[in-house]
C-alpha positions in Angstrom: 0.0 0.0 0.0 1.3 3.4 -1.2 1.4 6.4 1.3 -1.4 8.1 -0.8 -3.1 4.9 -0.3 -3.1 5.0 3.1 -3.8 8.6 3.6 -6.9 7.9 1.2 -8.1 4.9 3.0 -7.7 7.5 6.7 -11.1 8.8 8.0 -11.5 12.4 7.7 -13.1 14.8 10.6 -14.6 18.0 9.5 -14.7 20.9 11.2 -17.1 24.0 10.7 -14.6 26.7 10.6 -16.3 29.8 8.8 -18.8 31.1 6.4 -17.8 31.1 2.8 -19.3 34.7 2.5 -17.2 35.6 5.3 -14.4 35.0 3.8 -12.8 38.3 1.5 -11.3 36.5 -1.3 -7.1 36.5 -1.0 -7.4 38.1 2.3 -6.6 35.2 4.7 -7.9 34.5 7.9 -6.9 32.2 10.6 -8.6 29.5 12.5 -8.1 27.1 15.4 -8.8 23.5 14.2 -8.0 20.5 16.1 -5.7 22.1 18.6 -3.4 24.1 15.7 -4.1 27.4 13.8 -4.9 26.8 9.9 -4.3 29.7 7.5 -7.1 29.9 5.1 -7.8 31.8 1.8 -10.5 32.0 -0.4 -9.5 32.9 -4.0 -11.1 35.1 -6.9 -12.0 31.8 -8.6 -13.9 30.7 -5.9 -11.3 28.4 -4.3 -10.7 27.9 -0.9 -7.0 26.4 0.2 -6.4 26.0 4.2 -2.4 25.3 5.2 -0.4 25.7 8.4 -0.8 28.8 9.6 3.0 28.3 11.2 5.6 29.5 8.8 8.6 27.2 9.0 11.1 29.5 8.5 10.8 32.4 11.7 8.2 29.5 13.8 5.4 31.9 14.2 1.5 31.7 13.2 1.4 34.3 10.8 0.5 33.0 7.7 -3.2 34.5 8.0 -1.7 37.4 7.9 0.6 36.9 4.7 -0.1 38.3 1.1 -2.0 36.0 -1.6 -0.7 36.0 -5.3 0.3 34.1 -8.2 3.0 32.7 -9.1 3.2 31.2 -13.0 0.3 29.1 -12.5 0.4 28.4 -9.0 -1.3 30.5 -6.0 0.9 31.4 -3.5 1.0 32.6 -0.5 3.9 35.0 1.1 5.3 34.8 4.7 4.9 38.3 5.7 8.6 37.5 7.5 11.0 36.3 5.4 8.7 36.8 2.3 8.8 32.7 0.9 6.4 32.2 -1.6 3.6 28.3 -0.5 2.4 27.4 -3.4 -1.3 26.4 -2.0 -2.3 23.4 -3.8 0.7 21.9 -2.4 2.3 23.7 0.7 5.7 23.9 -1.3 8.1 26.7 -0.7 9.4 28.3 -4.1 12.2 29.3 -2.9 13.5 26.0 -1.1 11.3 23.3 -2.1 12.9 20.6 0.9 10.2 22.4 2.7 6.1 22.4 2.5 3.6 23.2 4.9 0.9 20.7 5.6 -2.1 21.3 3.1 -5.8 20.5 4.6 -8.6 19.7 2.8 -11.6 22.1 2.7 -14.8 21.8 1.7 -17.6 24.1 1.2 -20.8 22.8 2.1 -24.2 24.7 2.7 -22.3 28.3 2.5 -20.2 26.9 5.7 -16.4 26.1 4.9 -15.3 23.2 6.4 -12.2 22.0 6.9 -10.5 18.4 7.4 -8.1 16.6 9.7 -7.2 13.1 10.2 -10.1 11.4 12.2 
């Protein structure tokens, strides 16, 4: 069994975070879920991406407070510390790709975004 295959086959717990209207798309806000804070950012497309909100470079929760963009194809987001550029679809940093933040899934359901955690 692959790693993918066993992170598929793990139950997922959903937790009631936010209202999608809430939300101002690319500002982020922040959220306590499951004991740690989650950055999350609704997009101009209508996307919503939730990642660490701890940015692994200074070791403080300030992601929510970073600056959304693009960057080729990707949306990032930018440490408002050290300025490295997440790619949200993946939690990879651009500029040093041996480190990624953990990506959560989200879901919008009934005008409620909900994000997930291992159950």
């Amino acid at each position: 069994m692959t790693v993918l295959a066993v992170r598929q086959s793990c139950p997922v717990q959903w937790t009631e975070v936010c209202g999608y209207d809430d939300m101002v798309p690319e500002r982020p806000v922040a959220a306590l879920v499951d004991a740690g804070q989650v950055a999350i950012v609704r997009l101009h497309d209508g996307g919503v991406h939730a990642v660490d909100n701890r940015d692994p470079f200074s070791g403080a929760n300030v992601l929510a407070r970073g600056i959304v963009g693009t960057a080729g194809d990707a949306h990032v987001l930018v440490s408002p510390m050290f300025k490295q550029c997440f790619d949200l679809r993946t939690g990879v940093c651009l500029d040093d790709p041996a480190v990624r933040l953990t990506v959560h899934p989200v879901q919008v359901v009934d005008g409620q975004v909900l994000i997930g955690t291992p159950g």
